[in-house]
C-alpha positions in Angstrom: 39.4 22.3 24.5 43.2 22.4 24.3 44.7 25.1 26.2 46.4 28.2 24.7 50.3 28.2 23.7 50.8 30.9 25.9 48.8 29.3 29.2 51.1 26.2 28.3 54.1 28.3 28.3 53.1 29.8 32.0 52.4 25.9 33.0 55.7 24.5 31.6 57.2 22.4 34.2 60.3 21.6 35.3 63.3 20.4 32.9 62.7 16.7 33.5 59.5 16.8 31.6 58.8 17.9 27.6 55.1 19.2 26.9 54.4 18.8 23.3 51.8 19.3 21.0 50.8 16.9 17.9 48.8 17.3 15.3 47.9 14.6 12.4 46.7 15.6 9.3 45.7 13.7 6.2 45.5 16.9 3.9 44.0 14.7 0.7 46.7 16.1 -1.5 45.0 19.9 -0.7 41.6 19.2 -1.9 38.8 20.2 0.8 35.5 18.5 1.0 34.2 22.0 -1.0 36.5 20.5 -4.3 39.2 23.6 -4.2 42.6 22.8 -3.6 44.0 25.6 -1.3 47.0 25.2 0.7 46.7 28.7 2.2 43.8 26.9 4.1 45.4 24.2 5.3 48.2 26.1 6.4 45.6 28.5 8.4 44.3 25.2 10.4 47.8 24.2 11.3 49.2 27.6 12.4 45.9 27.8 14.5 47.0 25.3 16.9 50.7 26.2 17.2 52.0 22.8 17.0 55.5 21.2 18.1 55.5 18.9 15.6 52.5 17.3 12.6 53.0 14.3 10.9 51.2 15.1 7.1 49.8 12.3 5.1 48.7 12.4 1.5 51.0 15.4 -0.2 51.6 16.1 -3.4 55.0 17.2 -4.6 55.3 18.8 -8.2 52.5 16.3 -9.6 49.9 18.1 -12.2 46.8 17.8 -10.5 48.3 20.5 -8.0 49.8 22.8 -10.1 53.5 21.3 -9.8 53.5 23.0 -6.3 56.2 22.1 -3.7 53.8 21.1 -1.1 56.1 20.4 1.8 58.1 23.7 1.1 54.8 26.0 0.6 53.2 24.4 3.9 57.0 25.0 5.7 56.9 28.4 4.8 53.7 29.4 5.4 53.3 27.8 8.7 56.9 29.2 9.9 58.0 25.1 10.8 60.8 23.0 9.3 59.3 20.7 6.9 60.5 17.2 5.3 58.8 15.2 2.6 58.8 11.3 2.7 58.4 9.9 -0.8 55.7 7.0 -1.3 55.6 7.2 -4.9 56.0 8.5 -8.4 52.6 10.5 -9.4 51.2 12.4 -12.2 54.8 13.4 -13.3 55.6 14.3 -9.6 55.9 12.6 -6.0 52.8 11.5 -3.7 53.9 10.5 -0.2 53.8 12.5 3.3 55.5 14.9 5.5 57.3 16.2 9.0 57.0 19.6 9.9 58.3 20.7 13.3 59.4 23.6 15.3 62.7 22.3 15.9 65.7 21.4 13.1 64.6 17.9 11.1 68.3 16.4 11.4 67.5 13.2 8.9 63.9 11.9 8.0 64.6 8.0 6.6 61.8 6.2 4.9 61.0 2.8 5.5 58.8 0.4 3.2 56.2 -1.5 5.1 54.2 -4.9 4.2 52.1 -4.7 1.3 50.5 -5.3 -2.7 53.4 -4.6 -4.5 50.5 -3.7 -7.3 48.9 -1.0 -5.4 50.1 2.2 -3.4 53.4 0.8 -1.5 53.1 2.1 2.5 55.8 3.7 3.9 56.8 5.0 7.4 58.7 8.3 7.3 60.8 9.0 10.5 62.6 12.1 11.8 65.4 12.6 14.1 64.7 15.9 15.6 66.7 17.2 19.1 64.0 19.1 21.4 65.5 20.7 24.4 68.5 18.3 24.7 66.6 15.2 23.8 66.7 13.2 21.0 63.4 11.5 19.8 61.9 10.0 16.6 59.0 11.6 15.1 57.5 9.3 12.4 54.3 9.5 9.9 52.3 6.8 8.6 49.4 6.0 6.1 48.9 2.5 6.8 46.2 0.5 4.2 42.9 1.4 3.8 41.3 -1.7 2.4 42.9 -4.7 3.7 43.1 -5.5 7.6 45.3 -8.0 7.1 47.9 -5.8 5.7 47.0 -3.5 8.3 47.8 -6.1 10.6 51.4 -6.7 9.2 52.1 -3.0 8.8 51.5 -2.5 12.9 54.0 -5.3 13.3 56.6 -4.1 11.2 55.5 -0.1 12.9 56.5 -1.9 16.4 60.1 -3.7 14.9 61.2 -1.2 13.4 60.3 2.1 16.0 58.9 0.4 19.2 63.1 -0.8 20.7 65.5 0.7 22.7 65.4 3.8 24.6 65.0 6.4 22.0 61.7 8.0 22.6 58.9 7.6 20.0 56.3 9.1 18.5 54.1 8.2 15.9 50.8 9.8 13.8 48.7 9.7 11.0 46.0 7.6 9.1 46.1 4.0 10.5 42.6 3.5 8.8 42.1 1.4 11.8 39.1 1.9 14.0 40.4 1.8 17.9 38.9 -2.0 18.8 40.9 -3.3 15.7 43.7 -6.2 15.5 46.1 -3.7 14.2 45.7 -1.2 16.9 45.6 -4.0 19.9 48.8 -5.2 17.9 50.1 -1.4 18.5 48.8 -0.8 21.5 51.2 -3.9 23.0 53.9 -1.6 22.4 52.8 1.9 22.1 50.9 4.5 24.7 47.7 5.5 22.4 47.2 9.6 22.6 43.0 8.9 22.5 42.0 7.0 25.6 38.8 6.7 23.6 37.4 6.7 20.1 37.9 10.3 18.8 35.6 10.5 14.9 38.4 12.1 12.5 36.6 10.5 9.1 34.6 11.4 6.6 35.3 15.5 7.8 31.6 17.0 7.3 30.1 14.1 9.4 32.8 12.4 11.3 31.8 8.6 12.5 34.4 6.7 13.2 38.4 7.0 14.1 41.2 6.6 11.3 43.8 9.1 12.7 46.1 8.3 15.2 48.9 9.5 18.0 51.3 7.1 19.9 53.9 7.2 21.9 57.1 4.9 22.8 58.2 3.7 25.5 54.4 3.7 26.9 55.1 4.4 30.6 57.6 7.2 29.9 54.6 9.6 28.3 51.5 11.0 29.9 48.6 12.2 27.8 47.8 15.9 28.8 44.9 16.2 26.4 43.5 15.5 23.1 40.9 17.3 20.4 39.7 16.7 17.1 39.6 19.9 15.1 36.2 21.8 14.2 37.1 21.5 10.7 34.9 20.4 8.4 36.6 21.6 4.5 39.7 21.7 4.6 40.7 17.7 3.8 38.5 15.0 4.1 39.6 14.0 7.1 39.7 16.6 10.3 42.9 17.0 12.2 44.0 15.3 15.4 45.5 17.7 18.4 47.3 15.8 21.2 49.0 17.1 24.2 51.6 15.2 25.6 54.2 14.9 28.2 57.7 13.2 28.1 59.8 12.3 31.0 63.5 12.9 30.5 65.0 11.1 33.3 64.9 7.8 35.1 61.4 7.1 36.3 57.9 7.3 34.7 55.0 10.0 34.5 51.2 9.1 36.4 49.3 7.4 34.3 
C-alpha cells in the first residue's frame, strides 16, 4: 500500500531528488462496469490518491453519449488539478481523445500522431511541459492499439523517437494494451525505466488478469521506483487505475537501482 501524502511530505528528501506520484487511468469515456456514466466517481477515485500528475485515456469532450459535458474541465475542477485535453478524434458531434491533469501549471500539451490504420481510431501521444520545483519535464499520455501488435510495435518506436532523447526528463502512462513480456514493451523497455518491476492486472476491472496500463520513465538510470499499486476499484471504468511512486534525480549522478 502506497503511503499517505502527508507521511510522504515528512519523508521528502533533499532538493536534489523529486518524489512524485502517477496515476493512469483509462476512464472508458465515464461509463463504470455498473453502465452509469458518473464523473463525480471517477473524480472521487483520483482525489483519493492525491496525485502529482495522471495521464487520462478515453475522454469524451462535448460528444452526445455524455451529455455534451466538458470532461477534462469537470474532472479539473472537481479534482482541484490543472487539466488539458489531447484531441484523438471527432466523435458523436464532439471530441474523443485523452487528458493531463497535474498539480503544477500545464505550460503547452502538443499532440503527436503515431503509426497506424488511417481507417480506424488514429493513436496519438499527448505531451505536457509542466515546471515542478525548478525542473522541467515531459509528462505524456498514450492509448496505444488494442488489436494489432504490430502496430503496437511501431507505435513504441515512434513513443522512444519522439520522447526517449536528450536530457529532458520523461514520463509516460496509460493504456499500452501490451502485456509486460511483449515486443512492444521489450521495444520500450530499451529506452525507458518501467514503474512495475512485475506484471500488475489493471484489465477487465471486476476481475483483473492481465496488465494493459503502464508508467515509464526517461532517462532510465536517472529515476528510482518508490512504489507501485493497482487501485481496489472495481466500477468506476473498465479498467482499474495504476498508482506509481517515483523518484527523480535533479543533479549529475543517478538514483540506486
Amino acid at each position: 500500500m502506497l503511503r499517505s501524502p502527508s507521511v510522504l511530505a515528512q519523508e521528502q528528501e533533499t532538493n536534489s531528488t523529486i518524489r512524485l506520484r502517477v496515476l493512469s487511468y483509462n476512464i472508458h469515456h465515464g461509463r463504470g462496469t455498473d453502465g452509469k456514466i458518473d464523473l463525480d466517481r471517477l473524480a472521487n477515485v483520483i482525489r483519493s490518491v492525491d496525485p502529482d500528475l495522471v495521464a487520462v485515456q478515453e475522454v469524451d469532450q462535448n460528444t452526445r453519449r455524455n451529455g455534451m459535458v466538458n470532461q477534462v474541465e469537470t474532472l479539473a475542477v472537481q479534482t482541484s488539478l490543472h487539466g488539458e485535453f489531447a484531441k484523438q478524434i471527432d466523435y458523436d458531434g464532439g471530441e474523443y481523445g485523452q487528458a493531463v491533469l497535474s498539480k503544477y501549471p500545464i505550460e503547452s500539451l502538443e499532440v503527436h500522431w503515431l503509426p497506424g490504420d488511417p481507417i480506424r481510431e488514429r493513436r496519438i501521444v499527448g505531451v505536457a511541459e509542466i515546471l515542478i520545483h525548478k525542473t522541467r519535464l515531459r509528462f505524456a499520455t498514450t492509448h496505444l492499439h488494442h488489436a494489432r501488435a504490430d502496430l503496437r510495435e511501431k507505435q513504441a518506436t515512434e513513443l522512444n523517437r519522439l520522447l526517449a532523447c536528450g536530457s529532458t526528463p520523461v514520463i509516460i502512462a496509460g493504456d499500452f494494451n501490451a502485456k509486460p513480456a511483449s515486443l512492444a514493451m521489450q521495444t520500450l523497455q530499451a529506452k525507458w525505466r518501467i514503474a512495475t518491476t512485475e506484471s500488475m492486472h489493471t484489465f477487465p476491472a471486476r476481475s483483473p488478469n492481465r496488465q494493459l496500463d503502464y508508467v515509464a520513465m526517461y532517462p532510465a538510470n536517472s529515476w528510482r521506483i518508490v512504489e507501485s499499486e493497482v487501485l481496489d476499484e472495481p466500477v468506476a471504468s473498465d479498467h482499474r487505475p495504476l498508482l506509481v511512486e517515483i523518484e527523480l534525480e535533479t543533479h549529475s549522478g543517478s538514483l540506486p537501482k
